[in-house]
C-alpha positions in Angstrom: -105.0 -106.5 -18.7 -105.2 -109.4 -15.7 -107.8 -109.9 -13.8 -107.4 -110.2 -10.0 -110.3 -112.9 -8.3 -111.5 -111.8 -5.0 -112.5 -114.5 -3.0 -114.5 -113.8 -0.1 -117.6 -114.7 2.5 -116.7 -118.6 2.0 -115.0 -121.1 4.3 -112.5 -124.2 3.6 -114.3 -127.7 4.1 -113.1 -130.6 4.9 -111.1 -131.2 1.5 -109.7 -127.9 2.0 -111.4 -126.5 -0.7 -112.8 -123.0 -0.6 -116.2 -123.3 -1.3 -120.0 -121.1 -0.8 -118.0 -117.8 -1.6 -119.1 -114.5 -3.2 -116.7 -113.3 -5.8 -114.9 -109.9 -6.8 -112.9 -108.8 -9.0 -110.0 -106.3 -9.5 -108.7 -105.6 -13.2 -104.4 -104.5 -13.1 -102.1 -104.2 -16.3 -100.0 -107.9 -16.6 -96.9 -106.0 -16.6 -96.8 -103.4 -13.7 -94.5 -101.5 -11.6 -94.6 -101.6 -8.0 -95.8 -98.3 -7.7 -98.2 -98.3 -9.8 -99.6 -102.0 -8.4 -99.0 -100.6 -4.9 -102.1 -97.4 -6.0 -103.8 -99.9 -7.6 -104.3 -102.5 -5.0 -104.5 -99.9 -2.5 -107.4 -98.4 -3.5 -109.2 -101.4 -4.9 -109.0 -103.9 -2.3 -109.2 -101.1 0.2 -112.6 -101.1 0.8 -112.8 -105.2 1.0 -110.1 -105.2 3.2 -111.7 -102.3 5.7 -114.8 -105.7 6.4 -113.6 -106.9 10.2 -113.0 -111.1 10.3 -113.8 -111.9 6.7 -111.8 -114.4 5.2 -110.3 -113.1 1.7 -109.1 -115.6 -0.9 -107.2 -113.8 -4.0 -106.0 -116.0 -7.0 -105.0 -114.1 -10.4 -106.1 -116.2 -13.2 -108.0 -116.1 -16.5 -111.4 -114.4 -15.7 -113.3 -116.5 -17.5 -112.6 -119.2 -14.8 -113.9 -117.4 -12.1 -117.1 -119.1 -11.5 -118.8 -119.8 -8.4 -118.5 -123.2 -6.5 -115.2 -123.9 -8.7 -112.3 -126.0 -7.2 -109.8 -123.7 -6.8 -106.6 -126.0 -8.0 -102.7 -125.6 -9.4 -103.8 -126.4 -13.1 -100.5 -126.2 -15.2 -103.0 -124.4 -18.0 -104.7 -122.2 -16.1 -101.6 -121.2 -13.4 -103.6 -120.5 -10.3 -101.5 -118.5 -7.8 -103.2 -118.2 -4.4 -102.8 -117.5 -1.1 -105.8 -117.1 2.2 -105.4 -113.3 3.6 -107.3 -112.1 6.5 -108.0 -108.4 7.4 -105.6 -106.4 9.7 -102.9 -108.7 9.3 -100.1 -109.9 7.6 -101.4 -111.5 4.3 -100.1 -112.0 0.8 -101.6 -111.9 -3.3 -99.5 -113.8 -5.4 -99.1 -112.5 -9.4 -98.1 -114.0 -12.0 -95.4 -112.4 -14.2 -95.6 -114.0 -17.8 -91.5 -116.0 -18.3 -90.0 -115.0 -15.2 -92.2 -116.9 -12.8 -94.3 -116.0 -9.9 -93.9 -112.8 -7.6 -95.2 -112.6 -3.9 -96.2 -109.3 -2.7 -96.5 -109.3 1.0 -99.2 -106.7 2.3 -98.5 -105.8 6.3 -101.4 -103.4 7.6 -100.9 -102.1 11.0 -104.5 -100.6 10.6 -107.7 -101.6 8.2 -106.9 -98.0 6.1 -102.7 -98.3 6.0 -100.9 -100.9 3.8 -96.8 -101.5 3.3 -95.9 -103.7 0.8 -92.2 -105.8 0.6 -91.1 -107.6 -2.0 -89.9 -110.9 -1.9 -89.6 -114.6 -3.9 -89.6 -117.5 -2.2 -90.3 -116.8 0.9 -88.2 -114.3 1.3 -85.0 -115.8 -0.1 -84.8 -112.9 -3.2 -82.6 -110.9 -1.2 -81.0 -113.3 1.2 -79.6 -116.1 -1.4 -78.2 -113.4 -4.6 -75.5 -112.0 -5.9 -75.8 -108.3 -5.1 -75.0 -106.9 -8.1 -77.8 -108.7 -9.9 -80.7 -108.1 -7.7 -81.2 -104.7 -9.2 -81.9 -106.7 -12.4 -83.8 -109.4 -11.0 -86.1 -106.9 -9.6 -86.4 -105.3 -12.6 -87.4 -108.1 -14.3 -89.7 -109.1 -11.9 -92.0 -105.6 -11.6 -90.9 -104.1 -14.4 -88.6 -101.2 -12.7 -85.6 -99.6 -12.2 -83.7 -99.6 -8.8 -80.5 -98.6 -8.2 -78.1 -100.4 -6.4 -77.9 -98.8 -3.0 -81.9 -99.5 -2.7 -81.1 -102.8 -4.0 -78.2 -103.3 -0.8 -80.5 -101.2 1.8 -83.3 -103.8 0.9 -81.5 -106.6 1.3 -79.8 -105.5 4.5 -83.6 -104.8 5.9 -84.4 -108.1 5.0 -81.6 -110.1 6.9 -82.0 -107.6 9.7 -85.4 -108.7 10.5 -84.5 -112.4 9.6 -81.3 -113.0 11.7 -81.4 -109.6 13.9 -78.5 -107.3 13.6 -74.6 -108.7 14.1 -73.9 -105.7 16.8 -76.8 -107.7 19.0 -75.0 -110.8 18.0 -71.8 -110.0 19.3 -73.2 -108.6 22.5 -75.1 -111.6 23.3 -71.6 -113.6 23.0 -70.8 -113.0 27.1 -73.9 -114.9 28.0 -73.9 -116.9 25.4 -70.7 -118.2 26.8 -71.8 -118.7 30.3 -75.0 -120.5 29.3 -73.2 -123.1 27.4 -70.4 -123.7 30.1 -73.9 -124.0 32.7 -75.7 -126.4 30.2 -72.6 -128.3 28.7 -70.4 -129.0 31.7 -66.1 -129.8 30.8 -67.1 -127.3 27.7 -64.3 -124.6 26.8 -65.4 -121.3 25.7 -63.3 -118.4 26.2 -63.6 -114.7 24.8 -61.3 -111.9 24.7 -62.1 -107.9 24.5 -60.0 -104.9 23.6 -59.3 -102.4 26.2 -62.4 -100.3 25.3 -64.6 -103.9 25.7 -65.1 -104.5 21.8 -64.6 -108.4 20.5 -61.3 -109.3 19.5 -61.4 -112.9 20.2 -63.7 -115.7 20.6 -62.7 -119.8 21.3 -65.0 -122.6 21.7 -64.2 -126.6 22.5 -68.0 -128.4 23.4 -67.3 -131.5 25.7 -68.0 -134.1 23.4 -65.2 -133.0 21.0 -62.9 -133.3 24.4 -63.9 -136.6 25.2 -64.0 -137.8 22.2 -60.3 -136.5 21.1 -59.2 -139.3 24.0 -60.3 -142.1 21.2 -59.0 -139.8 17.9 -55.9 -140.1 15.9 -53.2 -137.7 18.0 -52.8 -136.0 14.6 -54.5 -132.4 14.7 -54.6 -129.9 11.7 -55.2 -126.1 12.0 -56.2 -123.9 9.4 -57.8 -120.9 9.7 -60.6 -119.3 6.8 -61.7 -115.8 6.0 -65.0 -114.6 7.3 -67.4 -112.9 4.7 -69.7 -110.9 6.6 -70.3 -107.5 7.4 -67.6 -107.3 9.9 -65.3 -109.7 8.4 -62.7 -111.5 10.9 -61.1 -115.0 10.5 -62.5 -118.8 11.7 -59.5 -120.5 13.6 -60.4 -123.9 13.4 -58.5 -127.7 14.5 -59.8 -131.1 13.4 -58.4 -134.4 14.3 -59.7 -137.9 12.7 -61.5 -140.8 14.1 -60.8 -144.5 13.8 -62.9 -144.7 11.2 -61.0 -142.3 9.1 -63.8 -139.5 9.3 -63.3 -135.9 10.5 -63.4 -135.2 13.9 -64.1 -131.5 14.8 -61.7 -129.7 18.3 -62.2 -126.2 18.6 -63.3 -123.5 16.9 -62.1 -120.1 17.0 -62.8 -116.4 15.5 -60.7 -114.0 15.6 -59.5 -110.4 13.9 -56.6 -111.5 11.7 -54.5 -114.3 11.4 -51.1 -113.0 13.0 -48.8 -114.4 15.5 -50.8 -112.8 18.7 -54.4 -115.0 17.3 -52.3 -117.9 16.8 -50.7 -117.9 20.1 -54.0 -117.7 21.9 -55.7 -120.0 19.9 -52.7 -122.6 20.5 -52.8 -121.5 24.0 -56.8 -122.6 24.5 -56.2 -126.3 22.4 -53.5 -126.6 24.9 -56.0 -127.3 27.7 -57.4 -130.1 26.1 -54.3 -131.5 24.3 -51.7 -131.8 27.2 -53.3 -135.0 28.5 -51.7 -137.3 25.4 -47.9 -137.9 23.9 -46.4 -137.7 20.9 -49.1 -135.5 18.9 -48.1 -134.4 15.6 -49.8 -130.9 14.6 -50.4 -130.5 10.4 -50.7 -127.1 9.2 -50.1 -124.9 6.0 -46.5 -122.7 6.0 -47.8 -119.8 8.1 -45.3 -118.0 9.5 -47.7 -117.1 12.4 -48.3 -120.5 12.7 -45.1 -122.3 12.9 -44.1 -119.1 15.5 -47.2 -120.4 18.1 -46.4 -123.8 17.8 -42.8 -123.6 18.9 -43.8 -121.0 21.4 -46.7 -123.1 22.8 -46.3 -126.7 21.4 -42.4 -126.9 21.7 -42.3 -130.8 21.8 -45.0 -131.4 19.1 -43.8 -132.8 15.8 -45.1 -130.4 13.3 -45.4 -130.9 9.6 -46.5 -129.4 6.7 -50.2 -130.1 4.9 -49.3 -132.3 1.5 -52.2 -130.6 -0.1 -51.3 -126.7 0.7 -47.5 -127.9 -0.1 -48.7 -128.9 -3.9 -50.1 -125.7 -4.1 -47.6 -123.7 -3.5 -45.3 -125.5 -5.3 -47.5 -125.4 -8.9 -47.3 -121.6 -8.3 -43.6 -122.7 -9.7 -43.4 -126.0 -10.9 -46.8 -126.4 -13.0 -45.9 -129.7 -14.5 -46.2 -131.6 -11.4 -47.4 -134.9 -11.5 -50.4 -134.8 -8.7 -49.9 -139.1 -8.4 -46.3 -139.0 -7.6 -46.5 -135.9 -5.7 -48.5 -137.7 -2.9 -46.8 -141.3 -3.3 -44.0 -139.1 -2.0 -45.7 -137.9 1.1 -46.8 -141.3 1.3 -44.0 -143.4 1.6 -42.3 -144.1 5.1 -39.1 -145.6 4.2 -36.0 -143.6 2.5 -35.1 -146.4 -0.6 -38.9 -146.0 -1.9 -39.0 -142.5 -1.1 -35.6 -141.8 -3.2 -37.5 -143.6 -6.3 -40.4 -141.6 -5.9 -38.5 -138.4 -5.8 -36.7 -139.5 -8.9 -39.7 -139.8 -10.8 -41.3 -136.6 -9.5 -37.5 -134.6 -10.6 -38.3 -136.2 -14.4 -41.1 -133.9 -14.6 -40.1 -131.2 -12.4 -36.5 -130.7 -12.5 -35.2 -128.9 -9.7 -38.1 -129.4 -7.4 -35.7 -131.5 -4.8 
């Protein structure tokens, strides 16, 4: 058994130390389920909680501690756990459950007589920062119960729902969004693009410090693009450029559906606007066939060439004894008699790679 300390009737002074309170108590099992703590505390602390404007202090600890007038502290032996709750509102009792740490139990009481409890750790981080197919069993560890993992997902999703709001508001908000930021950050670029029956397809942004700053960058500019992992997916468009300084230099940023020649094209189309103002820019990409398409369709007197790095990859896929050193000395080297010597030693350990 664990006995719960009810703190109340007392005030903080100026130490911030809780002091002239009367004390209760409430006695729970160490190792209970939520249900069965939810009946519990509900009908315990009921009555304590019903008294308007009194300050409640709860702190589960070895009983024998409970005395009046002590200093209510983080002792390492004793393992306070405490938090202030005040009636009709949003307050929290912190347990302790013995090898697995502390759990916090929020209590939300639209009324003196009604309670709701959700379960979180760390300040609500249980179900925001976790693999989803182990918060079933982290849960169970923590109360001592069995969820499945549906309740598990539904949980979570309720969670990040009243943390970040749904996506479907997100996306609606995107229209003014846009026209705040062009009204706020003059010689910005935002652009977005609907479907016939007005749902997103595309979405590009250039802020006007990466335009005026891209006057004093490197005219190299590499595009990649990365999947999205969210609830409705899509892929982040993105171009990068670096400084004089040798430090990476964001341009534009774009999301879009899929990466296929019509996302390209408009996303080439948009950096356009910002790129035509220089000569002899060299784009860098990966060997996307969407890619290489937009380029010569938009960017048909831009050198383009091929990422070192994606290029090694794809060629380990076939040539796994590749020696990473004089892979790049190769990619390095801008005249053709140290080039040729370089390729040599890269065909001695990958024969047939020229």
């Amino acid at each position: 058994m664990a006995k719960i300390a009810v703190y109340f009737d007392g005030f903080f002074n100026e130490s911030q130390n809780y002091v002239s309170f009367s004390v209760s108590e409430i006695t729970v099992l160490e190792h209970i389920c939520y249900k069965d703590l939810y009946s519990s505390l509900r009908s315990k602390i009921g009555s304590i909680i019903d008294m308007n404007n009194i300050d409640i202090y709860l702190c589960l600890g070895p009983i024998e501690c409970v005395k009046k007038d002590l200093p209510i502290t983080n002792d390492n032996d004793v393992k306070w756990v405490y938090h202030i709750i005040t009636s009709n509102v949003e307050c929290r009792i912190a347990l302790i459950v013995h090898s697995v740490g502390p759990l916090s139990i929020f209590l939300s009481s639209s009324s003196s007589s009604s309670f709701q409890f959700q379960i979180h750790d760390d300040g609500g981080r249980f179900f925001e920062n976790i693999d989803m197919s182990k918060v079933d069993s982290n849960f169970a560890l923590k109360v001592q119960d069995i969820i499945s993992y549906q309740k598990a997902w539904c949980a979570r999703e309720a969670v990040l729902n009243d943390i970040r709001k749904s996506s479907v508001e997100s996306y609606k908000m995107l229209p003014r969004f846009a026209y705040i930021l062009e009204l706020n950050n003059p010689s910005s670029v935002v652009e977005y693009k609907v479907d016939v029956d007005s749902r997103f397809h595309y979405f590009f942004m250039i802020l006007s410090v990466f335009t005026s700053g891209w006057q004093h960058c490197r005219p190299v500019i590499s595009i990649d693009g990365t999947s999205m992992e969210n609830k409705y997916g899509g892929t982040l468009l993105s171009a990068s450029t670096s400084n004089v300084n040798d430090q990476i230099f964001h341009l534009a940023f774009c999301v879009v559906d899929y990466e296929n020649n019509s996302s390209w094209t408009w996303f080439c189309n948009q950096l356009k606007r910002i790129i035509d103002g220089r000569n002899k820019v060299v784009m860098v990409s990966d060997r996307h066939k969407s890619i290489f398409k937009a380029i010569e369709l938009v960017f048909p007197n831009v050198l383009h060439c091929m990422c070192l790095v994606h290029l090694l990859r794809n060629l380990k896929l076939k040539y796994k004894r590749i020696v990473d050193i004089v892979f790049h000395a190769c990619g390095k080297i801008f005249n053709i008699v140290d080039f040729e010597h370089e390729m040599r030693l890269l065909e001695s350990s990958a024969p047939g790679i020229r």
